[in-house]
PDBQT receptor file of N, H, CA, C and O in Angstrom, charges set to zero:
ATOM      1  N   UNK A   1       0.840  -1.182   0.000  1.00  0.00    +0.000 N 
ATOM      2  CA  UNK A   1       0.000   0.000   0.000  1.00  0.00    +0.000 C 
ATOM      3  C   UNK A   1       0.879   1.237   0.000  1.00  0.00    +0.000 C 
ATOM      4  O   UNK A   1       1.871   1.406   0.709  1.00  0.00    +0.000 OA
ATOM      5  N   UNK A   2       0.344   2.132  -0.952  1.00  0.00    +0.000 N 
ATOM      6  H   UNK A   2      -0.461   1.995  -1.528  1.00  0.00    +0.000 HD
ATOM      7  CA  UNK A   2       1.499   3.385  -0.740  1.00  0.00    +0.000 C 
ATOM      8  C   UNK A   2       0.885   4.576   0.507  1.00  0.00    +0.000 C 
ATOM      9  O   UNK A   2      -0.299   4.445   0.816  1.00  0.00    +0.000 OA
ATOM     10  N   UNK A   3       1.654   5.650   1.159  1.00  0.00    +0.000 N 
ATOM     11  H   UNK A   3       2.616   5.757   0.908  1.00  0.00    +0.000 HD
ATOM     12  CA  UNK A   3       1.575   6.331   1.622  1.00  0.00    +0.000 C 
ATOM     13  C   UNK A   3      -0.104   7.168   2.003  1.00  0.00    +0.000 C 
ATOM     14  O   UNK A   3      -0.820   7.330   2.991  1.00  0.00    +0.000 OA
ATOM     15  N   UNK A   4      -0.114   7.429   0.921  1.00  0.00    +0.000 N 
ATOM     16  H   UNK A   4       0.468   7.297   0.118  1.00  0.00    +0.000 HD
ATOM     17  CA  UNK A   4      -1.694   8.065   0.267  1.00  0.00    +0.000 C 
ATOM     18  C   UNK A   4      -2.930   7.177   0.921  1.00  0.00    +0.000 C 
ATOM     19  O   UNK A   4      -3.739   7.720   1.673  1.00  0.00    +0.000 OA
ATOM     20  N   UNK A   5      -3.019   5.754   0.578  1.00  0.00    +0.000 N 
ATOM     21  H   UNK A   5      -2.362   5.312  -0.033  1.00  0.00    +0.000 HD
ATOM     22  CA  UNK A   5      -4.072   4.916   0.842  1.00  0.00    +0.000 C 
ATOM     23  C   UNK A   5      -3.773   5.073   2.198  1.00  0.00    +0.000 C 
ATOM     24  O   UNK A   5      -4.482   5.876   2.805  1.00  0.00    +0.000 OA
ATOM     25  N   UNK A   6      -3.072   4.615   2.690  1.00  0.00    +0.000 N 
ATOM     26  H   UNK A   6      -2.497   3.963   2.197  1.00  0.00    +0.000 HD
ATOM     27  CA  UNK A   6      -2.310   4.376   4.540  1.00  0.00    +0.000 C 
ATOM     28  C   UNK A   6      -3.081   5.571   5.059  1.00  0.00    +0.000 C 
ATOM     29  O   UNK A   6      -3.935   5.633   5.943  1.00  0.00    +0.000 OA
ATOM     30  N   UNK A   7      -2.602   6.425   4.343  1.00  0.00    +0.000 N 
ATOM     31  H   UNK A   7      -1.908   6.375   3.625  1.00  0.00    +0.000 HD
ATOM     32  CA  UNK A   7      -2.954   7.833   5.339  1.00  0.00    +0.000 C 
ATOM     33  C   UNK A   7      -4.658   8.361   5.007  1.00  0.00    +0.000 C 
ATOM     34  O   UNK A   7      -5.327   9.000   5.818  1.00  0.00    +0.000 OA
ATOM     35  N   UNK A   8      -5.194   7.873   3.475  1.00  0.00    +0.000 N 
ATOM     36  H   UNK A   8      -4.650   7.354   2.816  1.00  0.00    +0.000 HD
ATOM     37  CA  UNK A   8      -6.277   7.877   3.863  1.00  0.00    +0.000 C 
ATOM     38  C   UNK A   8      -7.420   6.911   4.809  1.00  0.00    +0.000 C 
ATOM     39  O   UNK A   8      -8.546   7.297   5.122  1.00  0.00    +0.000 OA
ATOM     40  N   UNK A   9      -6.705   5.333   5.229  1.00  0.00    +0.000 N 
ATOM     41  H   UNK A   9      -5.790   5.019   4.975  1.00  0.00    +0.000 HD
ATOM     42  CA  UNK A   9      -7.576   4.475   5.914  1.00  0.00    +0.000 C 
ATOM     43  C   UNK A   9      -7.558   5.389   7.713  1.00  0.00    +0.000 C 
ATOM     44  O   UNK A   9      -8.385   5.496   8.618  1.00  0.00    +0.000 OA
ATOM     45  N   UNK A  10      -6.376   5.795   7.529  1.00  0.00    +0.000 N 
ATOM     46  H   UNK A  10      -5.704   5.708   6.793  1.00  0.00    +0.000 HD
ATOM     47  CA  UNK A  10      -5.925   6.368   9.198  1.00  0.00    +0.000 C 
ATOM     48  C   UNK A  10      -6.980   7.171   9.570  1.00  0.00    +0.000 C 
ATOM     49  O   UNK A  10      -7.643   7.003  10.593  1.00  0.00    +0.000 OA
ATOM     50  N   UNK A  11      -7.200   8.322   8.493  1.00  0.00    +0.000 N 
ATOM     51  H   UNK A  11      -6.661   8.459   7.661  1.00  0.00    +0.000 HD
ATOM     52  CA  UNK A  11      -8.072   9.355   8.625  1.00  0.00    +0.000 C 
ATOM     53  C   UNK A  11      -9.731   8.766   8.953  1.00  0.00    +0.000 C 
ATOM     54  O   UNK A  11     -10.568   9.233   9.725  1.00  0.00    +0.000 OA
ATOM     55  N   UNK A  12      -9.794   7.837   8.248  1.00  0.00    +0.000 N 
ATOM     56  H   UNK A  12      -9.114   7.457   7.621  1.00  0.00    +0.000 HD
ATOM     57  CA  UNK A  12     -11.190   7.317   8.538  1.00  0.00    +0.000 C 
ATOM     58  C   UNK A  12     -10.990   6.495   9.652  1.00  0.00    +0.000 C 
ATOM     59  O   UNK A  12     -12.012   6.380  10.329  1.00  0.00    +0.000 OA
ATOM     60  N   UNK A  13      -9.831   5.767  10.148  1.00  0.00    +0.000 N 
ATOM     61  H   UNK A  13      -9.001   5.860   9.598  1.00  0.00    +0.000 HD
ATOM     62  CA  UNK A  13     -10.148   5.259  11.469  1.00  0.00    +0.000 C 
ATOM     63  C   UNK A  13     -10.626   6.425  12.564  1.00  0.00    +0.000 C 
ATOM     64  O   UNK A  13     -11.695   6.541  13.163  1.00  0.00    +0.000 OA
ATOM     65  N   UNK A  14      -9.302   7.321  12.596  1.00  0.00    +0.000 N 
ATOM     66  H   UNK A  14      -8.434   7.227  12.110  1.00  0.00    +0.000 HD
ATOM     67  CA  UNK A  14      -9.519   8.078  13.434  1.00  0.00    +0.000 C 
ATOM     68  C   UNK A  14     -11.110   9.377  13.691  1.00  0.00    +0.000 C 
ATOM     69  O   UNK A  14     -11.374   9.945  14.750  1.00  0.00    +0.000 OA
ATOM     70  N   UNK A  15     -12.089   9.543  12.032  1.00  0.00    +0.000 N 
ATOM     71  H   UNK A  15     -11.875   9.080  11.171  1.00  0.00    +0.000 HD
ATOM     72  CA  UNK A  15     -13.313  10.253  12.128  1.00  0.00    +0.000 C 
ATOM     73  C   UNK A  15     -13.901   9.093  12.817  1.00  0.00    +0.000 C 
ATOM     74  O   UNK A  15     -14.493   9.339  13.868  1.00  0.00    +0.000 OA
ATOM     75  N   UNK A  16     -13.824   7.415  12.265  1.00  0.00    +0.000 N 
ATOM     76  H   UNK A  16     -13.343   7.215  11.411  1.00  0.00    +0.000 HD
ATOM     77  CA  UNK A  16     -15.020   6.874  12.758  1.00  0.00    +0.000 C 
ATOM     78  C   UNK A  16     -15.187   7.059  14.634  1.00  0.00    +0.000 C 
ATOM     79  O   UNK A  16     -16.150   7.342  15.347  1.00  0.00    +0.000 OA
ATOM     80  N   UNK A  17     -13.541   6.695  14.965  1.00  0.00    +0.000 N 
ATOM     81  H   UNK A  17     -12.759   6.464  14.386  1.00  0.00    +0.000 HD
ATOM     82  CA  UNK A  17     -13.217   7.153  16.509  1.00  0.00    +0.000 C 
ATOM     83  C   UNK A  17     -14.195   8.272  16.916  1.00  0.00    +0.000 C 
ATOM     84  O   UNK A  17     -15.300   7.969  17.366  1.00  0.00    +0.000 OA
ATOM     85  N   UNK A  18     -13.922   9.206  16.810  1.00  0.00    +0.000 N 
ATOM     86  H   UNK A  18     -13.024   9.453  16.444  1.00  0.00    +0.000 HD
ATOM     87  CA  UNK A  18     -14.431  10.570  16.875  1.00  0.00    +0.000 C 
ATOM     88  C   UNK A  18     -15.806  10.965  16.845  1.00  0.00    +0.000 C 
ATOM     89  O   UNK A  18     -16.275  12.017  17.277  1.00  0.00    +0.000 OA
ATOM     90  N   UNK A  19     -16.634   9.651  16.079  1.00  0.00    +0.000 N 
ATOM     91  H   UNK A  19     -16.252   8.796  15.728  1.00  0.00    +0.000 HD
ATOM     92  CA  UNK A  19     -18.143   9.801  16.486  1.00  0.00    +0.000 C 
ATOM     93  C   UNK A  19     -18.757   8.887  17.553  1.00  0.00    +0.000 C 
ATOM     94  O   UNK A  19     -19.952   8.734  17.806  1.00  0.00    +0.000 OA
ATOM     95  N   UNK A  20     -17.648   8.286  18.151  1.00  0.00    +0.000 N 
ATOM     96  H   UNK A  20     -16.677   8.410  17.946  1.00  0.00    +0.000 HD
ATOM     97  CA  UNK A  20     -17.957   7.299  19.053  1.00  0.00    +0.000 C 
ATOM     98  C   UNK A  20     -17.781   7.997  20.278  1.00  0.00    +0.000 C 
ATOM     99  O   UNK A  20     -18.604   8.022  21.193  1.00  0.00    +0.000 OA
ATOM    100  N   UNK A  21     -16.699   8.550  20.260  1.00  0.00    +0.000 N 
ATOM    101  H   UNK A  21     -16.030   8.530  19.516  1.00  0.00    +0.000 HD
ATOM    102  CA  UNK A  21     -16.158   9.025  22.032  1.00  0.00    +0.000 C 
ATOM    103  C   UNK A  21     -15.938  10.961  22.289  1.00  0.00    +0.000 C 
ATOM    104  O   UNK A  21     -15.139  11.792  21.857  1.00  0.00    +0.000 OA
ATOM    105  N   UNK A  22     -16.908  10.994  23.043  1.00  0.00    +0.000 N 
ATOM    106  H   UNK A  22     -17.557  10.319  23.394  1.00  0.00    +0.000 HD
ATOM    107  CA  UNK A  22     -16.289  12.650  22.733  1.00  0.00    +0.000 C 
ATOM    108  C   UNK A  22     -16.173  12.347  24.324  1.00  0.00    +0.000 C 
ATOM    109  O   UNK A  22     -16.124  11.228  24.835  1.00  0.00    +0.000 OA
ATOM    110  N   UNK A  23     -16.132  13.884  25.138  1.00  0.00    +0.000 N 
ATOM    111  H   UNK A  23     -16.171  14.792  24.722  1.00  0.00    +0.000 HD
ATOM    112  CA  UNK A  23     -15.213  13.868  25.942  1.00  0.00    +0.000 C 
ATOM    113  C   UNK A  23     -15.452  13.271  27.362  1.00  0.00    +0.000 C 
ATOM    114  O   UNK A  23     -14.558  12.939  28.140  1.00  0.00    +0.000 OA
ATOM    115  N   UNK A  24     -17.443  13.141  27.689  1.00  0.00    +0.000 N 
ATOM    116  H   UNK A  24     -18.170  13.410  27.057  1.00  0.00    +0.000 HD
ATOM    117  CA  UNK A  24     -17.886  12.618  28.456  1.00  0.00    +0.000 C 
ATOM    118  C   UNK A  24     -16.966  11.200  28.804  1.00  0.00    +0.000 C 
ATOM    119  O   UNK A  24     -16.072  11.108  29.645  1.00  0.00    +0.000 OA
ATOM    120  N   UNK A  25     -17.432  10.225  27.967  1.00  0.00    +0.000 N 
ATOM    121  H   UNK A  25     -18.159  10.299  27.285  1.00  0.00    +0.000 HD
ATOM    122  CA  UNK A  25     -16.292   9.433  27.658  1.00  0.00    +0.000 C 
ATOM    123  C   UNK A  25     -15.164   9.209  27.731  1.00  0.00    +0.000 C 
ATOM    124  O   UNK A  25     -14.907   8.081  28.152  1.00  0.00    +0.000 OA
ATOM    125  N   UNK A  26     -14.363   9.814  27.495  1.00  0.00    +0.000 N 
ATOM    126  H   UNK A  26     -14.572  10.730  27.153  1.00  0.00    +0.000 HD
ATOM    127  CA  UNK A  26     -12.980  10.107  27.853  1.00  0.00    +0.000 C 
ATOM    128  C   UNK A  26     -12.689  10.319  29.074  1.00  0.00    +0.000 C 
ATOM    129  O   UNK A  26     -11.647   9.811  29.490  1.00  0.00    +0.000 OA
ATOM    130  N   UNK A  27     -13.479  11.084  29.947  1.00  0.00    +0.000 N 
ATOM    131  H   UNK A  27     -14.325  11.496  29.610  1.00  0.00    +0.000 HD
ATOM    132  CA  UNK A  27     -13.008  11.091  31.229  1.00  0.00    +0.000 C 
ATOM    133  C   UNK A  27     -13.349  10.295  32.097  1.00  0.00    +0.000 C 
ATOM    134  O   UNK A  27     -12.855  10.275  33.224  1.00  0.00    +0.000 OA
ATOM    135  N   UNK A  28     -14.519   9.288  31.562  1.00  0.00    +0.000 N 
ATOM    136  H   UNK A  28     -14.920   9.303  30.646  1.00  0.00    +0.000 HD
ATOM    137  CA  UNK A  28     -15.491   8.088  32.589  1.00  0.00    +0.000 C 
ATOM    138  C   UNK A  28     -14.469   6.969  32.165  1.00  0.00    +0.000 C 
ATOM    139  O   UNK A  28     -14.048   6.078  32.903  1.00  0.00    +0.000 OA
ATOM    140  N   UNK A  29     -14.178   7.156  30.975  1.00  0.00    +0.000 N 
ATOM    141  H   UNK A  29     -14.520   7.880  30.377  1.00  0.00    +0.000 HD
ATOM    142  CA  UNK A  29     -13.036   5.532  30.562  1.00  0.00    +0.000 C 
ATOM    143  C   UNK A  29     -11.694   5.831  30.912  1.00  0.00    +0.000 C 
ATOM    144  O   UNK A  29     -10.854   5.052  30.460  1.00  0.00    +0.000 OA
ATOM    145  N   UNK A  30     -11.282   6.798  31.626  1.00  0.00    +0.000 N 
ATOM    146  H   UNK A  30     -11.964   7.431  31.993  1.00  0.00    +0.000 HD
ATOM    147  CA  UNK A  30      -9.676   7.314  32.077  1.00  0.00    +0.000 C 
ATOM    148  C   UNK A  30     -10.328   6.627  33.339  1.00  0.00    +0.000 C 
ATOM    149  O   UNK A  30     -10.054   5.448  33.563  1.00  0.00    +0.000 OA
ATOM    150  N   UNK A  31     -11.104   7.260  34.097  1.00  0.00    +0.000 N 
ATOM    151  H   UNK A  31     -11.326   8.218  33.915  1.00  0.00    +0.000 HD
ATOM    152  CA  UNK A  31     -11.717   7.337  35.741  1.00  0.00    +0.000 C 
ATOM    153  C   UNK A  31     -11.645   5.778  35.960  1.00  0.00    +0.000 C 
ATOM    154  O   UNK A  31     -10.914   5.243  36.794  1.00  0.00    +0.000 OA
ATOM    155  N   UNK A  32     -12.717   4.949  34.884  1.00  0.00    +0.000 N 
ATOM    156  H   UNK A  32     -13.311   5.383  34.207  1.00  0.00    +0.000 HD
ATOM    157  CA  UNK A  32     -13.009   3.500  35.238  1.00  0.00    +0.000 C 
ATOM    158  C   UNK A  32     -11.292   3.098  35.161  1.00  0.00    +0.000 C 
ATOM    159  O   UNK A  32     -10.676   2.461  36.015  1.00  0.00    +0.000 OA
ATOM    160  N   UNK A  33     -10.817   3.590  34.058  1.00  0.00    +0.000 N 
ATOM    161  H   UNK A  33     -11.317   4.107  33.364  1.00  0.00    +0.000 HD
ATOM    162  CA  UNK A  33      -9.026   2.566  34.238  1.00  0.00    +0.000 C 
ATOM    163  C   UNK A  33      -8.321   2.096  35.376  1.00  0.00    +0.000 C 
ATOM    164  O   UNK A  33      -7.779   1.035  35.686  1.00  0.00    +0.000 OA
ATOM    165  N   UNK A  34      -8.549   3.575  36.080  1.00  0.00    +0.000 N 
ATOM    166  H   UNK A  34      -8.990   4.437  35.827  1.00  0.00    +0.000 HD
ATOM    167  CA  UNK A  34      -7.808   3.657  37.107  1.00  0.00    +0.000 C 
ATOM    168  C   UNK A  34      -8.279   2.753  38.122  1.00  0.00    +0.000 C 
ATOM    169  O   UNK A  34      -7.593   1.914  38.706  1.00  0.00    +0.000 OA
ATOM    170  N   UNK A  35      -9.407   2.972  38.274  1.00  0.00    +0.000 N 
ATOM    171  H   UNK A  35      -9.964   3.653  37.799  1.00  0.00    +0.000 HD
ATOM    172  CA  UNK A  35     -10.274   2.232  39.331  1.00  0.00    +0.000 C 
ATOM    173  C   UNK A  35     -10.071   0.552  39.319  1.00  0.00    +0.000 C 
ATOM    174  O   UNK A  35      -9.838  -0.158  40.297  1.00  0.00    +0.000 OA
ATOM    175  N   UNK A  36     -10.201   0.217  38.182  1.00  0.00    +0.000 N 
ATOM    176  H   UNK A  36     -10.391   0.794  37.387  1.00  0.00    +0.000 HD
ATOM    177  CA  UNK A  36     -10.492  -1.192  37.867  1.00  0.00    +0.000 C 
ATOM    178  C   UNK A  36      -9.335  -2.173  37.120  1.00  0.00    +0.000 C 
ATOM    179  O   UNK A  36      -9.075  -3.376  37.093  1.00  0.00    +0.000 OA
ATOM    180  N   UNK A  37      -8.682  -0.660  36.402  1.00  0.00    +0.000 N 
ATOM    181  H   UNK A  37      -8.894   0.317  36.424  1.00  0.00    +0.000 HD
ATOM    182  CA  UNK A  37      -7.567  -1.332  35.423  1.00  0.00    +0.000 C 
ATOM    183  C   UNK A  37      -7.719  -2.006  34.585  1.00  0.00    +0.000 C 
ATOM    184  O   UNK A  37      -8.540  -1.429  33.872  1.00  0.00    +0.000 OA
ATOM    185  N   UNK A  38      -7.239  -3.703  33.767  1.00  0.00    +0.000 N 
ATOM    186  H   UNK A  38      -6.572  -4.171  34.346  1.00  0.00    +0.000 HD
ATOM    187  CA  UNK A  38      -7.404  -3.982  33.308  1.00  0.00    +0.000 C 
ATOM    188  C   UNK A  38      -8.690  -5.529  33.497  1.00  0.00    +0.000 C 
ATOM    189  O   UNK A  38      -8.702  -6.555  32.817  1.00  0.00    +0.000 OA
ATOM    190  N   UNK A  39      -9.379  -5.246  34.351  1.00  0.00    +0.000 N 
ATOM    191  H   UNK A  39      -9.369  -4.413  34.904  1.00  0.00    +0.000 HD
ATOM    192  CA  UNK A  39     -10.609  -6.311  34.773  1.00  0.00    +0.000 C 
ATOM    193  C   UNK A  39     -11.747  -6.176  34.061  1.00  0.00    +0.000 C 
ATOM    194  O   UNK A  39     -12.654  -6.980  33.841  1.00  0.00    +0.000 OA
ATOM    195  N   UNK A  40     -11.584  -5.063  33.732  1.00  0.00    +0.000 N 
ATOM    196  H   UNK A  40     -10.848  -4.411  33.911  1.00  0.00    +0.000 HD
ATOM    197  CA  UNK A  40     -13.059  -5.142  32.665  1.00  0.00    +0.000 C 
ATOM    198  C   UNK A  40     -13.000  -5.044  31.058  1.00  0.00    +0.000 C 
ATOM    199  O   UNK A  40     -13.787  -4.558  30.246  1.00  0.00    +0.000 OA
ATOM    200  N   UNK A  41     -11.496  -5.834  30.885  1.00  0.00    +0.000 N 
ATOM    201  H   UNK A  41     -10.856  -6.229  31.545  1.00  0.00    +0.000 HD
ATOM    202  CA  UNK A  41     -11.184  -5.279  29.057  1.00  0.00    +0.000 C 
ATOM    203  C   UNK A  41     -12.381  -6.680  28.602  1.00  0.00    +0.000 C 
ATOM    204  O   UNK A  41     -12.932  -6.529  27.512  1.00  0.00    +0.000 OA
ATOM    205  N   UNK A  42     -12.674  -7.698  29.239  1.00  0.00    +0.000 N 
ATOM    206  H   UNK A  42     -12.227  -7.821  30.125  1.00  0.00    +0.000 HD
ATOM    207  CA  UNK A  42     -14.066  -8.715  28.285  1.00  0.00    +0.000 C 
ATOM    208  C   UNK A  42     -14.860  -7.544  28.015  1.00  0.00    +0.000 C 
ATOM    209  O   UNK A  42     -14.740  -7.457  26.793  1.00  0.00    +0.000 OA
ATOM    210  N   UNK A  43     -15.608  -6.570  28.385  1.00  0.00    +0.000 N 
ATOM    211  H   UNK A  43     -15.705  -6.641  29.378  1.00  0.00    +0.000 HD
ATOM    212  CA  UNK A  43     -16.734  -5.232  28.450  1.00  0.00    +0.000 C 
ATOM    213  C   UNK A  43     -15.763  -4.756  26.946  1.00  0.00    +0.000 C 
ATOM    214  O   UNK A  43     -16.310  -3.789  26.415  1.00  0.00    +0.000 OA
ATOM    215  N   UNK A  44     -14.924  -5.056  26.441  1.00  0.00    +0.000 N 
ATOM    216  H   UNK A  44     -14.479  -5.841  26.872  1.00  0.00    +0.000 HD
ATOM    217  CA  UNK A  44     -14.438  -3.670  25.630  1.00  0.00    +0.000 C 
ATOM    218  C   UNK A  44     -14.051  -4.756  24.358  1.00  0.00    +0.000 C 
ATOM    219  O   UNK A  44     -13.806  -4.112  23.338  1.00  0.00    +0.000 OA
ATOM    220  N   UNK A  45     -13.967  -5.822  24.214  1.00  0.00    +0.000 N 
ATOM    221  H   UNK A  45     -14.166  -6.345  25.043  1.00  0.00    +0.000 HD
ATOM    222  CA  UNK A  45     -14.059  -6.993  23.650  1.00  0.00    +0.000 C 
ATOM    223  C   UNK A  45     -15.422  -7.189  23.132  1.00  0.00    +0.000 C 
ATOM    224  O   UNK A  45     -15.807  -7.176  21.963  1.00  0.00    +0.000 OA
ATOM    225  N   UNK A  46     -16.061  -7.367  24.195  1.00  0.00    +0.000 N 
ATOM    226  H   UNK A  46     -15.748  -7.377  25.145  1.00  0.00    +0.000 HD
ATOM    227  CA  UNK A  46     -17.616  -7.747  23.570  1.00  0.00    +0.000 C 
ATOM    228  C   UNK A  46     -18.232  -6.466  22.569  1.00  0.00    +0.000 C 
ATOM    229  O   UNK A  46     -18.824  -6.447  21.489  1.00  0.00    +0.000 OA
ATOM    230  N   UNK A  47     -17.738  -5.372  23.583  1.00  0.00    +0.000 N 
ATOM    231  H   UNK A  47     -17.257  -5.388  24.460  1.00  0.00    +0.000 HD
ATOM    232  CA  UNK A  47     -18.736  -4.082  23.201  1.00  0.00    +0.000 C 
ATOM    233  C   UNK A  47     -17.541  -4.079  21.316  1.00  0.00    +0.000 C 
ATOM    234  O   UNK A  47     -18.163  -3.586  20.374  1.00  0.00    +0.000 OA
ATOM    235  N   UNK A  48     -16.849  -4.317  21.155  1.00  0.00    +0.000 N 
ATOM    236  H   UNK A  48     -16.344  -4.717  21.919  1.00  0.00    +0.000 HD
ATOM    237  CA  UNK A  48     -16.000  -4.280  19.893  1.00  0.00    +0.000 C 
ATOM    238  C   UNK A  48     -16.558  -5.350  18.735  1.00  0.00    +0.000 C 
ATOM    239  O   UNK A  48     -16.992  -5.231  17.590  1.00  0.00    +0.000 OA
ATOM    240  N   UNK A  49     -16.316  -6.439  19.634  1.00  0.00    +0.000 N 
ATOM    241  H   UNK A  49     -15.964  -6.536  20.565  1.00  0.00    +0.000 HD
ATOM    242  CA  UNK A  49     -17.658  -7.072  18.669  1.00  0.00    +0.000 C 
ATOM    243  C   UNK A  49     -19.098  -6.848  18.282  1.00  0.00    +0.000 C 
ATOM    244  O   UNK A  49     -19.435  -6.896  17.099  1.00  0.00    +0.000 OA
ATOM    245  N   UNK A  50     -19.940  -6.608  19.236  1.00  0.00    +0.000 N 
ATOM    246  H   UNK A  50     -19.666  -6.569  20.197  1.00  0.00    +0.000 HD
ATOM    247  CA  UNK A  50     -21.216  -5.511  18.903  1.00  0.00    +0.000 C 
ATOM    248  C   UNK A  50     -21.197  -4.915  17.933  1.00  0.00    +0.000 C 
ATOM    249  O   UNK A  50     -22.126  -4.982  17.127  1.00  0.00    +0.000 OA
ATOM    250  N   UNK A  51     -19.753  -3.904  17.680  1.00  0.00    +0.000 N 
ATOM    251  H   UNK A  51     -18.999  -3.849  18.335  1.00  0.00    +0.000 HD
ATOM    252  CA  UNK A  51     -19.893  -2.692  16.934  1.00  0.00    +0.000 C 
ATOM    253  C   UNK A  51     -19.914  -3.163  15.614  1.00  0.00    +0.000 C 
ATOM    254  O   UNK A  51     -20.745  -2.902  14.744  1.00  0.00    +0.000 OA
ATOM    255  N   UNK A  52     -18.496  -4.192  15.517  1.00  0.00    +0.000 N 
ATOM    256  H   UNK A  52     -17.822  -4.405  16.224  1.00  0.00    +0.000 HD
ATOM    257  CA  UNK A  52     -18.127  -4.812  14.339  1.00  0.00    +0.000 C 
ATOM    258  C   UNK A  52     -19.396  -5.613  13.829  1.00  0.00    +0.000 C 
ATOM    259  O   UNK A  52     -19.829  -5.018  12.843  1.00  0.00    +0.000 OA
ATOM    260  N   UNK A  53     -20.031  -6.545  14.070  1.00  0.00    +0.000 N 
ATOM    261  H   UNK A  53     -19.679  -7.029  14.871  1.00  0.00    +0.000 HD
ATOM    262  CA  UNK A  53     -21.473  -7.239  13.635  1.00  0.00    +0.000 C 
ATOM    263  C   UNK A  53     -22.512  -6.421  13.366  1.00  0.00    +0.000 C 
ATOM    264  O   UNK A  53     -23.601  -6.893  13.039  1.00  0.00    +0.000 OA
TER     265      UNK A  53
């Protein structure tokens, strides 16, 4: 893949990102990290599959 394609799939990863998480989010999924760490990554697994299907 050259440069161009790369950098256009990036761009669409990163808009699709961007309609998913704004900042509410960001600070409840920093907050839960800390709290819980890595015990609830099945929740972020499943919820990834959800999205993907």
């Amino acid at each position: 893949m050259n440069l161009k394609r790369i950098s256009m799939v990036a761009l669409g990863v990163l808009s699709a990102i961007g309609g998913f998480v704004d900042i509410g989010d960001l600070v409840f999924n920093t907050q839960a990290g800390a709290t819980f760490g890595f015990s609830l990554i099945w929740v972020v697994i499943i919820g990834v599959v959800g999205i993907i299907t």
